[in-house]
C-alpha positions, 0 to 999 in steps of 0.5 A: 781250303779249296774246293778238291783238296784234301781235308784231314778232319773230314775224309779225302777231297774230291780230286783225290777221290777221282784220282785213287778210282783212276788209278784202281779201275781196270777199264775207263770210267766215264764222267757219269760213272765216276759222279754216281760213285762219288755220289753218297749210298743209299745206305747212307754211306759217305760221299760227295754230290758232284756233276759229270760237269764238275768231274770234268772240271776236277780232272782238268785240276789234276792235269794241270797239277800233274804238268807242273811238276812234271809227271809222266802220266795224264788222264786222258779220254779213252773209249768216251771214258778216262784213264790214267796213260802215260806220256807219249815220250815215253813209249821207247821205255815201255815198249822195251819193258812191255811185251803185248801179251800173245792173245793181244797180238794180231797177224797180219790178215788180221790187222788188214781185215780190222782195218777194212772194217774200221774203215768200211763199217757196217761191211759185209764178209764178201766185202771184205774178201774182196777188198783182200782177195783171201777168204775171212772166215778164220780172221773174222772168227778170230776177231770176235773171240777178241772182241774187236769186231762185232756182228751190229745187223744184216745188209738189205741185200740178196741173202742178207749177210751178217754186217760186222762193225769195230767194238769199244773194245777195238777203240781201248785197244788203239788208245782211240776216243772214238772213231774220228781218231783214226788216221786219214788215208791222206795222213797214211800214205805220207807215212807210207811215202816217208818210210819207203823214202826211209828206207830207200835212203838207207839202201843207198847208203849201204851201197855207197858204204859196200862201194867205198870198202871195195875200192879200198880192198881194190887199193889194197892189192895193187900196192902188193902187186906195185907198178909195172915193172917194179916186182911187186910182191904178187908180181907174176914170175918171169915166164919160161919158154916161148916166151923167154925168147931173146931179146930184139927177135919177135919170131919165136922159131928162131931162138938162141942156142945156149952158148952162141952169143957173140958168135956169127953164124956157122955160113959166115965162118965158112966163107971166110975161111975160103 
């Protein structure tokens, strides 16, 4: 039998052992602390003397194990600790399950002034507020009470303002490890660009779509009126008056009189006859 796996005569293995505190913890557990757990009590309870080194080792195992059947979680490293985390592929499915509860929800201002901090860390409270022009005494308050930010000293400056920094918290929170797991500026503005280029794209396409529907509307309704001279169905109606003048004159004063075709004018007919 290998080292990890389980023994039924003599209690559970060494992976198994970490893979139950994995799943049963509710914060990350580094390396350390799983190692003193699985180490035996002072009482003389049972356990195993394992290094941190070798619970590094074990977890590997598991991983390996977990890749080949293809399961939808791995341990990963969160916080400087390790936590069970389910694939990214599966995030779709999640999300639609999972709705982050209110209190973990961040605005905006929020999210801008943590973003500043994370950044920009050890800041000051008028440097942020220059950064985003609007007071932050309110999102400040409010991400302490969060636990996101803290206060980690004073700025050697006229007045010494606090100088506020991100917490481990902040890291769980993100699923980051530490703070080089933030995204670069460089990285942020190519996924700016792209989904503005996204967005864009879409725009043009539903001007492209609205333009198409307005010429087959446009379509539409000269097939009702028809070609000139054919009387479509919206063909105007023949106007009267003025307009109904008779055929060949262009003057509208004079106009026929109604029962006078054919006949010459009233001059002619008087000359004639003398």
């Amino acid at each position: 039998m290998t080292e990890g796996q389980t023994s039924y005569g003599s209690g559970p293995g060494e992976k198994e052992i970490i893979e139950a505190l994995l799943f049963a913890t509710d914060e990350p557990l580094s390396l350390r602390q799983i190692a003193e757990i699985m180490s035996p009590g002072d009482g003389g309870e049972q356990g195993r003397r394992v290094s941190p080194e070798a619970v590094l080792g074990l977890i590997e195992e598991l991983n390996l194990e977990y890749g080949q059947v293809a399961r939808a979680f791995r341990i990963v490293k969160v916080a400087g600790g390790y936590q069970f985390a389910t694939q990214p592929q599966y995030g779709v499915w999640l999300g639609r399950m999972v709705r982050e509860k209110s209190r973990r929800k961040l605005s905006v201002s929020a999210l801008e002034s943590l973003a500043v901090i994370a950044y920009k860390q050890p800041v000051t409270k008028p440097e942020i507020e220059s950064i985003r022009g609007v007071n932050a005494d309110y999102v400040l308050r409010s991400l302490l009470e969060r636990n996101l930010v803290t206060i980690v000293g004073r700025a050697a400056t006229p007045g010494r303002p606090l100088l506020y920094g991100t917490t481990r918290e902040f890291l769980k929170h993100f699923g980051l490890n530490d703070l080089s797991d933030l995204p670069k500026p460089r990285e942020i503005n190519e996924l700016m660009a792209e989904a503005e280029y996204e967005i864009e794209k879409r725009l043009l396409q539903e001007m492209e779509e609205k333009g198409r529907a307005d010429e087959a509307e446009g379509g539409a309704v000269d097939g009702l009126r028809g070609p000139a001279g054919e009387g479509g169905l919206l063909d105007p109606a023949e106007p009267e008056g003025p307009a109904g003048l008779a055929e060949g004159n262009g003057d509208p004063l004079k106009r026929e009189e109604p029962g006078a075709a054919g006949k010459p004018p009233a001059g002619t007919a008087f000359r004639e006859e003398q």
